[in-house]
Phi, psi and omega in degrees: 000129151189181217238140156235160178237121172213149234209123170262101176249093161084224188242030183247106196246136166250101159265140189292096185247180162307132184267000188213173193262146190210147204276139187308160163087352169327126174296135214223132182247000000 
């Protein structure tokens, strides 16, 4: 299982990782 994050403009899609290893279940602010 796991989550992607991503940011969309127009027909320009960015995904979002983490710069560091962070433990599943982390809270995201």
């Amino acid at each position: 299982e796991g989550m992607l994050l991503a940011a969309v403009d127009g027909d320009v899609v960015s995904v979002l990782t983490p710069d560091k290893n962070i433990p599943p279940g982390a809270k995201i602010e």
